[in-house]
VEXLUM-236533 format. One record per residue: residue number from 1; y, x, z of N, C-alpha, C in turn. Coordinates in Angstrom, 1 decimal, m for minus. Example, Ala and Ser with C-alpha at 12.3 -4.5 7.8 and 13.67 -1.06 7.14 Angstrom:
VEXLUM-236533
(1, (m5.7, 13.2, 7.8), (m4.5, 12.3, 7.8), (m3.3, 13.2, 7.8))
(2, (m2.2, 12.8, 7.1), (m1.1, 13.7, 7.1), (0.0, 12.9, 7.9))
end
This chain:
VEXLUM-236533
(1, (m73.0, m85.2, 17.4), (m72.6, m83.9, 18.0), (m71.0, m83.8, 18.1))
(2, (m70.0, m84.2, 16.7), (m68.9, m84.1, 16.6), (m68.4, m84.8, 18.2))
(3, (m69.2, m86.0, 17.9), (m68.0, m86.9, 19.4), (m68.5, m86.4, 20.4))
(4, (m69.0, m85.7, 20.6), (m69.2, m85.3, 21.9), (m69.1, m83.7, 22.3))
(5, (m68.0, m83.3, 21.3), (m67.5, m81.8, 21.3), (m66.1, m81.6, 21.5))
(6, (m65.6, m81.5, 22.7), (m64.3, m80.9, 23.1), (m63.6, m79.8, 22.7))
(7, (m62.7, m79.6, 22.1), (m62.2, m78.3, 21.5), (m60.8, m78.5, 21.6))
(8, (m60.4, m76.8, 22.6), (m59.4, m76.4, 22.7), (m59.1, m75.4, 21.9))
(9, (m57.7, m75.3, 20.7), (m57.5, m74.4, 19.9), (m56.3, m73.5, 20.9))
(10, (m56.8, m72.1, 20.7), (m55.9, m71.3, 21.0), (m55.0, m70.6, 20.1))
(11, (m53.3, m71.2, 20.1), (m52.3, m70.8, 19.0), (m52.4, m71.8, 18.4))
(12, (m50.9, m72.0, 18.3), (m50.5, m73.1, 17.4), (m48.9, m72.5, 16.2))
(13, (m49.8, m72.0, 15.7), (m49.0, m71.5, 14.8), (m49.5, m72.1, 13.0))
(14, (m49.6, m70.9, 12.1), (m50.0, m71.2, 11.0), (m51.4, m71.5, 11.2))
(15, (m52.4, m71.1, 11.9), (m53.3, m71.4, 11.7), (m54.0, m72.5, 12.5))
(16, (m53.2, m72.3, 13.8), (m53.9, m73.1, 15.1), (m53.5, m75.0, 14.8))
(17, (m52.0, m74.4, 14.3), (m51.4, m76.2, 14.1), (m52.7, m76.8, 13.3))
(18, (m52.8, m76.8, 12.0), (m53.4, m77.2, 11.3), (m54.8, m77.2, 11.5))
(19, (m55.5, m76.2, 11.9), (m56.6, m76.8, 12.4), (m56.6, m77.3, 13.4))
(20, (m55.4, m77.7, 14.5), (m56.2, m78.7, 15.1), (m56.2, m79.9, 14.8))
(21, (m54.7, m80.4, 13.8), (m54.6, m81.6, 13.0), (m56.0, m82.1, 12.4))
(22, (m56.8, m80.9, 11.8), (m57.9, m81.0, 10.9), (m59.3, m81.5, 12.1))
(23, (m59.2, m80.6, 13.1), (m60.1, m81.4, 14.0), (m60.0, m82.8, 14.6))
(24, (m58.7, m83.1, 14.4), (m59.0, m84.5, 15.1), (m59.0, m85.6, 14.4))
(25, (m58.6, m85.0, 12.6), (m59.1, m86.4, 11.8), (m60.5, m86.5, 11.4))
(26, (m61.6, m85.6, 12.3), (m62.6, m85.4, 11.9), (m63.5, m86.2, 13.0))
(27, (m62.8, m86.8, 14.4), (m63.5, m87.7, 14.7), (m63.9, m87.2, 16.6))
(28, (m63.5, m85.2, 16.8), (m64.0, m84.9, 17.6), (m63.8, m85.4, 19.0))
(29, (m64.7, m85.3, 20.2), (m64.0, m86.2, 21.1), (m62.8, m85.9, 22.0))
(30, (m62.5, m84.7, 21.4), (m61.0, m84.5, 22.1), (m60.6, m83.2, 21.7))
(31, (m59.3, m82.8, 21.6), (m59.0, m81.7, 20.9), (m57.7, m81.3, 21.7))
(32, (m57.2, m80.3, 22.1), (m56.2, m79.7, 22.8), (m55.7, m78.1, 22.2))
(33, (m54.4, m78.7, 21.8), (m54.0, m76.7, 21.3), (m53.2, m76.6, 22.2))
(34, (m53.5, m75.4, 22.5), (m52.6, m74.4, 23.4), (m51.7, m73.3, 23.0))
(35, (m50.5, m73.1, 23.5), (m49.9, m71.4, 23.0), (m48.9, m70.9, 24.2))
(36, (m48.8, m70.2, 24.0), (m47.8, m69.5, 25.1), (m46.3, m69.9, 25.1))
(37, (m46.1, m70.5, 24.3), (m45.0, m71.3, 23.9), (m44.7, m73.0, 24.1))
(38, (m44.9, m73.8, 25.3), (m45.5, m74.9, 25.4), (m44.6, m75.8, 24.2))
(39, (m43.1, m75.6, 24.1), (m43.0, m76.2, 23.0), (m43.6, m76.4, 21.6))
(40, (m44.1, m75.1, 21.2), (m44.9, m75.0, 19.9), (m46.0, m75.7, 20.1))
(41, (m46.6, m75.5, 21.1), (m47.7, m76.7, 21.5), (m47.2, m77.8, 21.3))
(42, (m46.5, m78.5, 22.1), (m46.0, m79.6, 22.0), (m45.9, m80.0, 20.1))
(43, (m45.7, m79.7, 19.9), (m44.9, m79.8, 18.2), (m46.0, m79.9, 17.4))
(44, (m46.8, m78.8, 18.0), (m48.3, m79.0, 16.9), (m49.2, m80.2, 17.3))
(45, (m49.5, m80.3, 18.6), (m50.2, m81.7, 18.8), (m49.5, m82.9, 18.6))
(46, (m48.5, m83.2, 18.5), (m47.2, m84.6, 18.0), (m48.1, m84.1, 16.1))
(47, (m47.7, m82.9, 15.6), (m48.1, m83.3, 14.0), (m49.4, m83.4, 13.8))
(48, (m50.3, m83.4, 15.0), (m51.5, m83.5, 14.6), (m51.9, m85.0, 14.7))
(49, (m51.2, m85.5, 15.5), (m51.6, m86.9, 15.7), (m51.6, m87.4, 17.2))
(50, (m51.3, m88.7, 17.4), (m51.7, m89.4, 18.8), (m52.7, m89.0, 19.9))
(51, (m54.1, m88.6, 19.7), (m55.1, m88.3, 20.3), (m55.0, m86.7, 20.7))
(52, (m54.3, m86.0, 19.9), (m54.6, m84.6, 20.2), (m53.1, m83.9, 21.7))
(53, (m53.9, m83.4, 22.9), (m53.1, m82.8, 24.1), (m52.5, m81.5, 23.4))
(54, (m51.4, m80.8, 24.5), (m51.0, m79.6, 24.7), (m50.9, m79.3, 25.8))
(55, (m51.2, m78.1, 25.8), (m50.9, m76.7, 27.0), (m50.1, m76.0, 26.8))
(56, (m50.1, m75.3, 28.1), (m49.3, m74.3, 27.8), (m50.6, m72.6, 28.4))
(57, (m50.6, m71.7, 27.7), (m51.5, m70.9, 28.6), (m50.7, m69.1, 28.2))
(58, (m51.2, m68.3, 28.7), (m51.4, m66.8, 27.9), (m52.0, m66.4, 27.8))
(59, (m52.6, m66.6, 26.2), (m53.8, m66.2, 25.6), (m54.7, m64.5, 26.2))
(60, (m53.4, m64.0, 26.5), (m54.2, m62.6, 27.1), (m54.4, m62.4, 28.6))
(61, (m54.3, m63.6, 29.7), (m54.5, m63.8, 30.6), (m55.9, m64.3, 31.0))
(62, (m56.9, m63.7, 31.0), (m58.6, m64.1, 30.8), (m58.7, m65.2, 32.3))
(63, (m58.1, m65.0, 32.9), (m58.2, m65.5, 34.0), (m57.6, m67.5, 33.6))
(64, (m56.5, m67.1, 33.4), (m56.0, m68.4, 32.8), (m56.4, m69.7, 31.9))
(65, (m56.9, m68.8, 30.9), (m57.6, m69.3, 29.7), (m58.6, m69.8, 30.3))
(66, (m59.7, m69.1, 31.0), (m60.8, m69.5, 31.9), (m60.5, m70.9, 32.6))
(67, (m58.9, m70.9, 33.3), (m58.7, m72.0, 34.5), (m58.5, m72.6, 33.0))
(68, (m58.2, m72.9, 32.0), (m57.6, m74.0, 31.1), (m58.8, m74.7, 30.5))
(69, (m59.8, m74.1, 30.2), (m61.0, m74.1, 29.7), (m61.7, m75.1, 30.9))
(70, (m61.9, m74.9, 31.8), (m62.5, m75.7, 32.6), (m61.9, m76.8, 33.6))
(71, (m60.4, m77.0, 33.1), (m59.5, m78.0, 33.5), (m59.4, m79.1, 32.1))
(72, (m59.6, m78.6, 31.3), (m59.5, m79.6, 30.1), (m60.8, m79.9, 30.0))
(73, (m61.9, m79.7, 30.0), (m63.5, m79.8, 30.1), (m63.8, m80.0, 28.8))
(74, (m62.9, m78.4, 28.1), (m63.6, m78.0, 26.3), (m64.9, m77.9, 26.6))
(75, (m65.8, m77.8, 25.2), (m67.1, m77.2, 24.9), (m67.2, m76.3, 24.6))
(76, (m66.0, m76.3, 23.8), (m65.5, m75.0, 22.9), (m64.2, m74.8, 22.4))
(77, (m64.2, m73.5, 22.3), (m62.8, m73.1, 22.0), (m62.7, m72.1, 20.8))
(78, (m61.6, m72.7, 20.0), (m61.3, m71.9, 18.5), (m60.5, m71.1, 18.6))
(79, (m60.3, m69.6, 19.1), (m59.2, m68.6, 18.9), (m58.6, m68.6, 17.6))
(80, (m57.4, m69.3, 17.9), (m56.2, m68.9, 16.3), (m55.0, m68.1, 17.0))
(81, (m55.4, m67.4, 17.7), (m54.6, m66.2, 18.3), (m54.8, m64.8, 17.2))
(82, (m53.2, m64.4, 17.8), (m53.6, m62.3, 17.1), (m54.6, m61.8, 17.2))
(83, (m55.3, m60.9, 16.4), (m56.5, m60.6, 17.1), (m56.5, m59.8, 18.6))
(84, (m55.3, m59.2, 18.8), (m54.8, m58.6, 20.1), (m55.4, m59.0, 21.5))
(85, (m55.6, m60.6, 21.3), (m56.0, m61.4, 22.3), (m57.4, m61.9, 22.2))
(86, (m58.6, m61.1, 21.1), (m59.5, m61.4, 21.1), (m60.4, m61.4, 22.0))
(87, (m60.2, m60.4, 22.9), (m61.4, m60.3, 23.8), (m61.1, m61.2, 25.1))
(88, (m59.6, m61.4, 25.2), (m59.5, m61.7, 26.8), (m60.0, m63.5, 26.3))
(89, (m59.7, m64.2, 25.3), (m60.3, m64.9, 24.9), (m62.3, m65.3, 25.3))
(90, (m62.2, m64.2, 24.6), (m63.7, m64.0, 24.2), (m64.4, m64.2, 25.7))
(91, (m63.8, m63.4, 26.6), (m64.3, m62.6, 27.9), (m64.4, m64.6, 28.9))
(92, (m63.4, m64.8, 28.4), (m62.8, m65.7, 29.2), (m64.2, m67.4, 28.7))
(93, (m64.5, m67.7, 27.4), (m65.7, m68.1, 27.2), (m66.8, m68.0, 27.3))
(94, (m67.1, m66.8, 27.3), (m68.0, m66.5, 28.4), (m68.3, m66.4, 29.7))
(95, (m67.2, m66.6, 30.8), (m67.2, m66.9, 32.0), (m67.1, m68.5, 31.8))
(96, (m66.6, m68.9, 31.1), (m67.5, m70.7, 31.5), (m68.4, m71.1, 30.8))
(97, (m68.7, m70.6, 29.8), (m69.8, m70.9, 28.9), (m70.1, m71.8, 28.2))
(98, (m68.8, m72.1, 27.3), (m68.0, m72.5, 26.5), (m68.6, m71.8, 24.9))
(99, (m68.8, m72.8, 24.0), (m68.9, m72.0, 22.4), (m67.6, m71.7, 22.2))
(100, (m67.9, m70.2, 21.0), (m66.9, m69.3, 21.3), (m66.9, m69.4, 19.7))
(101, (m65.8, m69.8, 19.3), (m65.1, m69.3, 17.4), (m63.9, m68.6, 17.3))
(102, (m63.8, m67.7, 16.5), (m62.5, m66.8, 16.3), (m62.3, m66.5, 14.7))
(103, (m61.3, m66.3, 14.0), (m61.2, m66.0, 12.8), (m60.9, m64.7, 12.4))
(104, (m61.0, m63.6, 13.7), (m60.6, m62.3, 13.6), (m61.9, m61.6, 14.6))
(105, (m61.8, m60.1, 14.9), (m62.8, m59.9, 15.6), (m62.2, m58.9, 17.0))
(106, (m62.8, m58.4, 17.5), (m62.6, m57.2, 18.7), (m61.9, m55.9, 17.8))
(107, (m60.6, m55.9, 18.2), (m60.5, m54.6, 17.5), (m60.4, m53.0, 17.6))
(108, (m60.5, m52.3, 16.2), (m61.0, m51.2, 16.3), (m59.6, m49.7, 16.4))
(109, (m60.6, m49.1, 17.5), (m59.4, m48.2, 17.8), (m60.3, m46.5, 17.5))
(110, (m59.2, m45.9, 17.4), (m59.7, m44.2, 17.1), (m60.7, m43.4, 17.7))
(111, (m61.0, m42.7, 17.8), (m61.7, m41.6, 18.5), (m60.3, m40.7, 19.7))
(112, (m60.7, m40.5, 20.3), (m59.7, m40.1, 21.5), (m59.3, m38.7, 21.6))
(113, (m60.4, m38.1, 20.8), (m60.1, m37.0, 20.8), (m60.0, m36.2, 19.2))
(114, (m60.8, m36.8, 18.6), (m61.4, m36.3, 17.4), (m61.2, m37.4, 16.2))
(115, (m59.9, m38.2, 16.2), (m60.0, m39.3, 15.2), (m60.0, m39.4, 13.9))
(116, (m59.9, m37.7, 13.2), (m60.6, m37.9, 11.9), (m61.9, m36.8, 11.9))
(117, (m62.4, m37.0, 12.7), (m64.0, m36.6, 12.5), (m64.6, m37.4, 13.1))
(118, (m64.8, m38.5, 14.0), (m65.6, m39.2, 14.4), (m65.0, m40.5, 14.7))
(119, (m65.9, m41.8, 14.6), (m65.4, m42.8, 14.9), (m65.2, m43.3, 16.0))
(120, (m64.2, m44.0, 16.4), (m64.0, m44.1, 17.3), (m64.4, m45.5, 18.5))
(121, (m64.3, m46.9, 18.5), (m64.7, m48.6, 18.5), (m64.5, m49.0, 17.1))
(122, (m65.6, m49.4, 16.8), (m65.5, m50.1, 15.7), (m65.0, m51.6, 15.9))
(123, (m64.6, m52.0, 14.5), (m64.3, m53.5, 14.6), (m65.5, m54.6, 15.1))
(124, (m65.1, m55.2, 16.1), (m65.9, m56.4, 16.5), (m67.1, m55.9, 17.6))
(125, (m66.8, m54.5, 17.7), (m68.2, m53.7, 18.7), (m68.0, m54.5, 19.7))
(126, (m66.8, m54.5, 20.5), (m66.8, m55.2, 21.9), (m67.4, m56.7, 22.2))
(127, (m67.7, m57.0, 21.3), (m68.0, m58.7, 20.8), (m69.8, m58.4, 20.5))
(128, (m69.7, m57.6, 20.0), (m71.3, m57.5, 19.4), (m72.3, m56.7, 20.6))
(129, (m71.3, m55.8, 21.7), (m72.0, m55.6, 22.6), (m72.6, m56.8, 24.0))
(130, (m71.8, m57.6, 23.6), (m72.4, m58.5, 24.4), (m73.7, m59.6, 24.3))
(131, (m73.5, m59.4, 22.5), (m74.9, m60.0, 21.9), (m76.0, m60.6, 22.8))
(132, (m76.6, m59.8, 24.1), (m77.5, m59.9, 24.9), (m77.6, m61.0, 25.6))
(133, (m76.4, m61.0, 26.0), (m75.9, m61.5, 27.4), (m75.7, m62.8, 26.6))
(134, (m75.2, m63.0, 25.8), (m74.8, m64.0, 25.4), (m75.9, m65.1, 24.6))
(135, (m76.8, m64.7, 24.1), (m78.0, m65.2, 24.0), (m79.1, m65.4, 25.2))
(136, (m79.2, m64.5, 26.5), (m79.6, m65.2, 27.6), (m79.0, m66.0, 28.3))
(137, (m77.7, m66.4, 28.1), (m76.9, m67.5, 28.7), (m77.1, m68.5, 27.6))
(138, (m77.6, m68.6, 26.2), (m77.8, m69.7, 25.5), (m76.5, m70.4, 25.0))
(139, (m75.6, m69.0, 24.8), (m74.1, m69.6, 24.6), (m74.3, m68.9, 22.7))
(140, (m73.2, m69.6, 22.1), (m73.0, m69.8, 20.6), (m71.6, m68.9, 20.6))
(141, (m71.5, m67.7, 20.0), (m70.4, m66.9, 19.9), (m70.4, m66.8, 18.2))
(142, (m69.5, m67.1, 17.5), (m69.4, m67.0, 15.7), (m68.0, m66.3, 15.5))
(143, (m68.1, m65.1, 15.1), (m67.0, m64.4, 15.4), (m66.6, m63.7, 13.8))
(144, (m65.5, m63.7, 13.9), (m64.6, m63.0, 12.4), (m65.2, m63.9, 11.5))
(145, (m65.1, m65.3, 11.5), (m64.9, m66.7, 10.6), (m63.5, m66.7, 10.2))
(146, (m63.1, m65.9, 9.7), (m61.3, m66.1, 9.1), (m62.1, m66.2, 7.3))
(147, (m61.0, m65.9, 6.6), (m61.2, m66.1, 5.1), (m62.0, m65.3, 4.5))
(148, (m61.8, m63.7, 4.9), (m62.5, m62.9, 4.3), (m62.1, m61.7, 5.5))
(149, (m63.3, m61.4, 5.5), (m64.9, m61.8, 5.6), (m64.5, m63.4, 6.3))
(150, (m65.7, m64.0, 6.3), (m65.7, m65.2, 7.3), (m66.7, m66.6, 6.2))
(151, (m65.0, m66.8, 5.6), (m65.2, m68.2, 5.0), (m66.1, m68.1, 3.7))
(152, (m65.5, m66.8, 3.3), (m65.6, m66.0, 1.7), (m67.3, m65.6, 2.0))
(153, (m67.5, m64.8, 3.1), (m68.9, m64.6, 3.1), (m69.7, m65.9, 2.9))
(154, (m69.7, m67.3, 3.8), (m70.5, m68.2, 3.6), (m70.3, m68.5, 1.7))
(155, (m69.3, m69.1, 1.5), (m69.1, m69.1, 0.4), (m69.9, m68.4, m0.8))
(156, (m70.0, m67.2, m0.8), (m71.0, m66.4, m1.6), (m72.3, m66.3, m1.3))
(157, (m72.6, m66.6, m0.3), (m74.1, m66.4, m0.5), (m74.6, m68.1, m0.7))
(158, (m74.2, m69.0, m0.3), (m74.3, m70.4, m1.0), (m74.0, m70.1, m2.8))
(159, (m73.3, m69.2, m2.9), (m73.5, m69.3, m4.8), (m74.5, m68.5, m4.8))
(160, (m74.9, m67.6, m4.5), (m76.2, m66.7, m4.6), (m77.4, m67.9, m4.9))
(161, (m77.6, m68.9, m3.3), (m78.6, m68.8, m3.0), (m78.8, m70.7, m4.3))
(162, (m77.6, m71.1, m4.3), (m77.7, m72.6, m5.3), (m77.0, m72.5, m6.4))
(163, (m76.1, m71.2, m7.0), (m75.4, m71.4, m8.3), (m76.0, m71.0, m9.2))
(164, (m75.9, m69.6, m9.1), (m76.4, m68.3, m9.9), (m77.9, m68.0, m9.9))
(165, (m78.1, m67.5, m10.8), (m79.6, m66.5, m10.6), (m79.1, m65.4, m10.3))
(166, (m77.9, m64.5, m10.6), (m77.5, m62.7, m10.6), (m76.4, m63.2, m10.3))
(167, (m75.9, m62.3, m9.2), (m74.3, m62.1, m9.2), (m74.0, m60.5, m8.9))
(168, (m73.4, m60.0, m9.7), (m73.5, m58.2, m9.3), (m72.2, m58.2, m8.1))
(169, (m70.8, m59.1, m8.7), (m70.0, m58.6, m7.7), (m69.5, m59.8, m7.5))
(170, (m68.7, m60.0, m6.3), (m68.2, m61.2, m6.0), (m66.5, m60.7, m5.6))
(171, (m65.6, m61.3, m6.1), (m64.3, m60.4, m5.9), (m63.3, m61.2, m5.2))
(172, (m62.4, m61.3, m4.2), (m62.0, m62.0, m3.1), (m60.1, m61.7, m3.5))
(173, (m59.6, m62.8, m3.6), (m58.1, m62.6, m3.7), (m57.3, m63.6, m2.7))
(174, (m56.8, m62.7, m2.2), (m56.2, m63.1, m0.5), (m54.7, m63.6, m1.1))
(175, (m54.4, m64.7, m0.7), (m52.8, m65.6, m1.3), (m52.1, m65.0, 0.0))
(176, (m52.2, m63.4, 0.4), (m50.7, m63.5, 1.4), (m49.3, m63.3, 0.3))
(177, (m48.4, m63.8, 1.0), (m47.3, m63.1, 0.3), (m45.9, m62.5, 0.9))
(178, (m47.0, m61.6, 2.1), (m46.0, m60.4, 3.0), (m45.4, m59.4, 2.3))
(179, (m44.0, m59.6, 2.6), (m42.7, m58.8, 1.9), (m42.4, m58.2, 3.4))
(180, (m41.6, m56.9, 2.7), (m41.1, m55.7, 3.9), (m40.3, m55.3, 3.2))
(181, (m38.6, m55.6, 3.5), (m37.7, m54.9, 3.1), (m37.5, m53.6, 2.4))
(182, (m37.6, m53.5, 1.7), (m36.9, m51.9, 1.2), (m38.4, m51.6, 0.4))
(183, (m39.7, m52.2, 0.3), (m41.0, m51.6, 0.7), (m41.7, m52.5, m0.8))
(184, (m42.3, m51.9, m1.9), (m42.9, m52.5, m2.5), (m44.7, m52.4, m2.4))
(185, (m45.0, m53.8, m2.0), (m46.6, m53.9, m2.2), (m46.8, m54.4, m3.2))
(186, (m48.3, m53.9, m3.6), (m49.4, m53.8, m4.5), (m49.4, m55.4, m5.0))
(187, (m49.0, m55.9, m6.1), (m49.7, m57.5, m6.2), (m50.5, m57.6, m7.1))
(188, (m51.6, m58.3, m6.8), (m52.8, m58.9, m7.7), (m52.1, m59.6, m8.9))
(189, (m53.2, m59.6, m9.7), (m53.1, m59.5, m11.2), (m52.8, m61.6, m10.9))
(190, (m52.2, m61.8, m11.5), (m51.9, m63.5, m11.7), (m53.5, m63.9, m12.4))
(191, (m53.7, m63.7, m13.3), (m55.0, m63.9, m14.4), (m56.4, m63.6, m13.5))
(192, (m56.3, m62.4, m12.6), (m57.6, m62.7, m11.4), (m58.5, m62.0, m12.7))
(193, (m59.3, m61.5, m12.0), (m60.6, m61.0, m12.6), (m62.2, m61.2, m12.2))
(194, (m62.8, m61.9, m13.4), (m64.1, m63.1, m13.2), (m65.4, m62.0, m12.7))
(195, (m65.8, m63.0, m11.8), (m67.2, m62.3, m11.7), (m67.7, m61.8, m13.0))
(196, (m68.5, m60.4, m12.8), (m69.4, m59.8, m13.8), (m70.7, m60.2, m13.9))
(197, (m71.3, m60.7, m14.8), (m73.0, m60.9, m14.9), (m73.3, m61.9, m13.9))
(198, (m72.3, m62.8, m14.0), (m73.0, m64.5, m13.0), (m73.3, m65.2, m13.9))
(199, (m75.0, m65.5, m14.1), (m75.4, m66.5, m14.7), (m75.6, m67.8, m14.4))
(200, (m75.4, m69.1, m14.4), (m76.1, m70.3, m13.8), (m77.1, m70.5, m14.1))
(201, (m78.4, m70.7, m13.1), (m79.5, m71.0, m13.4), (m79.7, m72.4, m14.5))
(202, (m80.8, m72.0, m15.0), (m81.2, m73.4, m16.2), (m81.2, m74.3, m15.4))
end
């Protein structure tokens, strides 16, 4: 399956570089990162290795992405874009019918009129509204696979389902370390705090 899966990463930044590095020591049969930046492209496919292309595209240009997508002849395409650009992404795998991965989701905006009494788009709606459509076309959409939720969620229910017999809580500590001038944030405890009542099965 690997060799015969084409993947274009969208963004080559902190997350896009490295994962494409990571896809192509994995064997797949072609790998291409893209960003709006063609030199940063350029820069990430040279560190990724000999075999891996660059583009140049704009991620929020649905139309583009679409022409890039079916000029490189991906299978699939990994959004490591803002989530800003999730949908035109999204929209745009879906018009070729392309498997669709993102690490972030559709995002959520207010109520228009009434934004603290009622909700407004929820996170990932625009993505989940298509659920339909995207199962009668027999296309693979895996969406808000970033750390947490994403990675963290598989990760915990694999200890549920082969570590533990009980786990009450499972507690997730994100390594950002975003500083803002003038501005003190909240830091987690160094020492971390252990799951409650996780037993290993006999």
């Amino acid at each position: 399956m690997i060799a015969q899966t084409k993947v274009l990463v969208l963004g080559a930044g902190g997350v896009g570089a490295p994962a494409a590095a990571l896809l192509a020591s994995r064997g797949f049969a072609q790998v291409v990162v893209a960003d709006l930046d063609p030199t940063r492209a350029r820069l990430a496919a040279e560190r990724a290795g000999d075999t891996v292309e660059h583009a140049a595209v704009d991620a929020g240009d649905t139309g583009a992405v679409a022409a890039l997508l079916e000029s490189s002849g991906a299978t699939a395409v990994l959004n490591a874009c803002d989530p800003r650009f999730v949908m035109p992404v999204f929209e745009a795998a879906g018009r070729t019918g392309v498997t669709y991965l993102d690490m972030a989701m559709s995002l959520s905006s207010p109520h228009p009129e009434r934004p603290h009494e009622q909700t407004g788009v929820l996170l990932g709606e625009l993505q989940f509204a298509q659920h339909d459509a995207w199962v009668e076309r027999g296309q693979l959409a895996v969406c808000g696979m970033g750390v947490e939720p994403g990675l963290s969620d598989v990760l915990a229910r694999y200890a549920a389902d082969h570590l533990f017999s009980e786990i009450d809580e499972v507690a997730v500590r994100d390594g950002g370390d975003l500083v803002v001038a003038g501005h003190r944030f909240p830091r987690p405890s160094r020492s971390g705090r252990p799951l409650r009542s996780a037993s290993t099965r006999p």
